[in-house]
mmCIF file of the C-alpha atoms, coordinates in Angstrom:
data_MODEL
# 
_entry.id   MODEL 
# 
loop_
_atom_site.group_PDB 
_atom_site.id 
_atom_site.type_symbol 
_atom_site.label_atom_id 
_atom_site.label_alt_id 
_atom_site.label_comp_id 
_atom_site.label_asym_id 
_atom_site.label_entity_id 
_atom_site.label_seq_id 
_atom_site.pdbx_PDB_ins_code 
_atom_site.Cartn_x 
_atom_site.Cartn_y 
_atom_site.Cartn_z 
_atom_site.occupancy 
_atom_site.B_iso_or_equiv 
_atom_site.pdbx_formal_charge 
_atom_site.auth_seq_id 
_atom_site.auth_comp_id 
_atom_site.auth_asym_id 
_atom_site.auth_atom_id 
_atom_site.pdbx_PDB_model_num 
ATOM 1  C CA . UNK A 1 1  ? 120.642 45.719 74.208 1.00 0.00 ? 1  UNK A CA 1 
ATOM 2  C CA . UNK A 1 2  ? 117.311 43.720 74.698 1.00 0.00 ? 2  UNK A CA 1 
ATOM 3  C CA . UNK A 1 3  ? 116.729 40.395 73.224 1.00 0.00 ? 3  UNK A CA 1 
ATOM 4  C CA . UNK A 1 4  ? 113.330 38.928 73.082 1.00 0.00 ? 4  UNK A CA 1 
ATOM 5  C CA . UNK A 1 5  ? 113.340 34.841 72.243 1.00 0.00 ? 5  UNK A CA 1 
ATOM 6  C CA . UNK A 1 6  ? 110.933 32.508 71.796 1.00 0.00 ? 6  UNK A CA 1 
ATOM 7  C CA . UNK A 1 7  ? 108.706 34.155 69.338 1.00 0.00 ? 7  UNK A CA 1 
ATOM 8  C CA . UNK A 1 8  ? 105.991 32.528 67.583 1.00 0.00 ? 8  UNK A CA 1 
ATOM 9  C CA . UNK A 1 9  ? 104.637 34.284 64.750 1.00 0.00 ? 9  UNK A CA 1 
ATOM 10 C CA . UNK A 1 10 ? 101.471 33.566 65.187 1.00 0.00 ? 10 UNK A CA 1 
ATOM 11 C CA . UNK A 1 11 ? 101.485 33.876 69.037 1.00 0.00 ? 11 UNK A CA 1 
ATOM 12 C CA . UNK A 1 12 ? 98.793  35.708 70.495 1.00 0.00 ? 12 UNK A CA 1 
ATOM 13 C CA . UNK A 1 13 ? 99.353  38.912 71.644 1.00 0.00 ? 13 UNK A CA 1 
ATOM 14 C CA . UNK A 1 14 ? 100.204 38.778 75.615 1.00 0.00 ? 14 UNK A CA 1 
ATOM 15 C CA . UNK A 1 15 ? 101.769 35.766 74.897 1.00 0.00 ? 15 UNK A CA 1 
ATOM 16 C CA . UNK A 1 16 ? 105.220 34.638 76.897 1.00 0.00 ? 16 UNK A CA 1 
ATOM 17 C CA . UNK A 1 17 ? 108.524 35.178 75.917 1.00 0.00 ? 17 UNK A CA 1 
ATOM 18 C CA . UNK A 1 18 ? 111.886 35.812 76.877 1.00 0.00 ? 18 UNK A CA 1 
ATOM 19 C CA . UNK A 1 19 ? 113.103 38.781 77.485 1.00 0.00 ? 19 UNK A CA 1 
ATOM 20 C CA . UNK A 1 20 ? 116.586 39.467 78.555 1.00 0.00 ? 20 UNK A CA 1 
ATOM 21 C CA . UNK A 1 21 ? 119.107 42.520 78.367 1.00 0.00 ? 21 UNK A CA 1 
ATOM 22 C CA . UNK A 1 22 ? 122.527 42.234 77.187 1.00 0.00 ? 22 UNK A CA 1 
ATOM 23 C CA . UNK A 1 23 ? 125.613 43.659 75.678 1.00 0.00 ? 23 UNK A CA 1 
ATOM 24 C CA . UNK A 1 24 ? 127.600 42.139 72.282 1.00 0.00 ? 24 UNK A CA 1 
ATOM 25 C CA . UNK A 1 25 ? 130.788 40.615 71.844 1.00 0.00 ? 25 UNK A CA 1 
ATOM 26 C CA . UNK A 1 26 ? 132.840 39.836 68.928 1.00 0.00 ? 26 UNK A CA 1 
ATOM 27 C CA . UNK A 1 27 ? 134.003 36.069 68.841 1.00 0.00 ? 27 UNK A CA 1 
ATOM 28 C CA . UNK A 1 28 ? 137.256 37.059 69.909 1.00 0.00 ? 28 UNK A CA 1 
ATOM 29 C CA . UNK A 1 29 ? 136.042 38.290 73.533 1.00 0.00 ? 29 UNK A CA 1 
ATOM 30 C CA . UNK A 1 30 ? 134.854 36.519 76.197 1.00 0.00 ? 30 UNK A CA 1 
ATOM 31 C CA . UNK A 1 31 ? 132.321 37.228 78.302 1.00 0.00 ? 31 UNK A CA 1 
ATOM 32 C CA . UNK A 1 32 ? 133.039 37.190 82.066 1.00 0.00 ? 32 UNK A CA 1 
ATOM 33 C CA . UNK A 1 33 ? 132.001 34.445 83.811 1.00 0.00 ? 33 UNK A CA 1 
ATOM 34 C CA . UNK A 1 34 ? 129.498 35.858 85.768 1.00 0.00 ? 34 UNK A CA 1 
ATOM 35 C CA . UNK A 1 35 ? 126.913 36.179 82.985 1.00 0.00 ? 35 UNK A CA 1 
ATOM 36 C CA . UNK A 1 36 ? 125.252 33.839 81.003 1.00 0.00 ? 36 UNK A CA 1 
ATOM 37 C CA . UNK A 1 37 ? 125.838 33.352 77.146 1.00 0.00 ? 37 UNK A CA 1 
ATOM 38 C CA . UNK A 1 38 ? 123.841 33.112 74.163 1.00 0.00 ? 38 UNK A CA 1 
ATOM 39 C CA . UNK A 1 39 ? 124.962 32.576 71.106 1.00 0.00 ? 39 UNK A CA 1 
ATOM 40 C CA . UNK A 1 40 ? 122.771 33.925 67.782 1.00 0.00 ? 40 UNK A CA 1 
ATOM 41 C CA . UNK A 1 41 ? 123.679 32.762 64.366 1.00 0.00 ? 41 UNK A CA 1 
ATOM 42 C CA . UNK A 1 42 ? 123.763 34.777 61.729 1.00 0.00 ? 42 UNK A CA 1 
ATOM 43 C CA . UNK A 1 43 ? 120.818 36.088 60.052 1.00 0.00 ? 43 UNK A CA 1 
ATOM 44 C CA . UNK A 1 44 ? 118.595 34.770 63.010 1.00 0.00 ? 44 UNK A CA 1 
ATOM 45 C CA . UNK A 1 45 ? 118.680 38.507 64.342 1.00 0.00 ? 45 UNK A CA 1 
ATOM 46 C CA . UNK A 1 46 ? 117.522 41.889 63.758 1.00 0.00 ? 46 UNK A CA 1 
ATOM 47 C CA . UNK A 1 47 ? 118.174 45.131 65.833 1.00 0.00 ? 47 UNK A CA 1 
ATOM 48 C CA . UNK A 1 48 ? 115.573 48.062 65.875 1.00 0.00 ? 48 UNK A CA 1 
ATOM 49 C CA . UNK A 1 49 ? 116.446 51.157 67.780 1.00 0.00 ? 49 UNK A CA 1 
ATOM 50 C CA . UNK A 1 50 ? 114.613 52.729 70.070 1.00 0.00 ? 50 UNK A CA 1 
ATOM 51 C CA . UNK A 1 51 ? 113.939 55.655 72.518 1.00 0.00 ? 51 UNK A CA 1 
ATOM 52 C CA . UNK A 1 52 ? 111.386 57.024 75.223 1.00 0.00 ? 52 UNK A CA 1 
ATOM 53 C CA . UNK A 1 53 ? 109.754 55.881 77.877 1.00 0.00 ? 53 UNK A CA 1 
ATOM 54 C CA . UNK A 1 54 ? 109.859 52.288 78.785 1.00 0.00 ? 54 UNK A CA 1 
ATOM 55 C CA . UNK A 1 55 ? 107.578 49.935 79.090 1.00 0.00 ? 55 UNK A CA 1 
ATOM 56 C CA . UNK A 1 56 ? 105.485 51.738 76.092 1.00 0.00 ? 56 UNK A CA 1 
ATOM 57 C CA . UNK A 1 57 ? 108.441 52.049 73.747 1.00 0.00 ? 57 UNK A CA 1 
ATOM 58 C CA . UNK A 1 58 ? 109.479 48.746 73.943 1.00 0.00 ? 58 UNK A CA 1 
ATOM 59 C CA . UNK A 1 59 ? 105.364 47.876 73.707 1.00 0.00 ? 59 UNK A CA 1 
ATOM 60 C CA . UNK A 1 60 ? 105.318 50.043 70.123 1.00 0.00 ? 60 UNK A CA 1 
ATOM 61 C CA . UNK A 1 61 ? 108.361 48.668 68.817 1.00 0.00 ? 61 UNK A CA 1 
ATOM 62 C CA . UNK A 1 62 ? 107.215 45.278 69.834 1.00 0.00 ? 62 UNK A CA 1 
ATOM 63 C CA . UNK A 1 63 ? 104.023 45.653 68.188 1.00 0.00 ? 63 UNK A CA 1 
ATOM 64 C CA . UNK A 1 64 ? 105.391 47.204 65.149 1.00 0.00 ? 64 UNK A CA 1 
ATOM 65 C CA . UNK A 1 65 ? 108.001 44.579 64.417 1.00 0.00 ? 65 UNK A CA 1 
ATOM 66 C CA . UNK A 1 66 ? 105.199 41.844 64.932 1.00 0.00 ? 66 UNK A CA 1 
ATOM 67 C CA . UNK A 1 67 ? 102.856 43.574 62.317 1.00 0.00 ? 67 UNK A CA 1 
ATOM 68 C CA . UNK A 1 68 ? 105.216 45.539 60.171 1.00 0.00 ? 68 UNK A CA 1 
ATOM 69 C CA . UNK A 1 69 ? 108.648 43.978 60.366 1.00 0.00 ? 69 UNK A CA 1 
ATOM 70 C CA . UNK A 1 70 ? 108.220 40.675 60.351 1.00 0.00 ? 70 UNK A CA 1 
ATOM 71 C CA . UNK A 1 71 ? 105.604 39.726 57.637 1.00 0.00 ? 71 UNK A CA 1 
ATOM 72 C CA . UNK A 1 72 ? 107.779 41.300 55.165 1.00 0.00 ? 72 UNK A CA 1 
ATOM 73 C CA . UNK A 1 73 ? 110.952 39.814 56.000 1.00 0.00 ? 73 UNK A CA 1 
ATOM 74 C CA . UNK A 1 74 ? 110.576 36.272 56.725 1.00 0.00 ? 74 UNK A CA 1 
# 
């Protein structure tokens, strides 16, 4: 999966961010120790699914979430 972080709302577009691919695991599973771990409460996430060429499909979605997505789920 991807994870983006970091977002401001009412950053510019082009602004930073984190970006960062990953896999999910329940609480029950560890994650081996050669990769970092974040942990994301819930209800502080959202997954959209995607497919086609990258960068532009992750640029649409991006861009969609920001203007679509978001303002109507705060």
């Amino acid at each position: 999966m991807q994870v983006s972080d970091g977002l401001d709302p009412d950053a510019a577009a082009g602004s930073e961010r984190t970006y960062l691919h990953g896999i999910v695991l329940s609480t029950y599973t560890s994650a081996p120790d050669n990769l970092d771990v974040i942990e994301v409460p819930t209800g502080q996430w959202a997954a959209f699914r995607t497919s086609g060429p990258h960068p532009q499909t992750l640029q649409t979605t991006s861009a969609a979430t920001a203007t679509e997505w978001f303002p109507s789920n705060p």
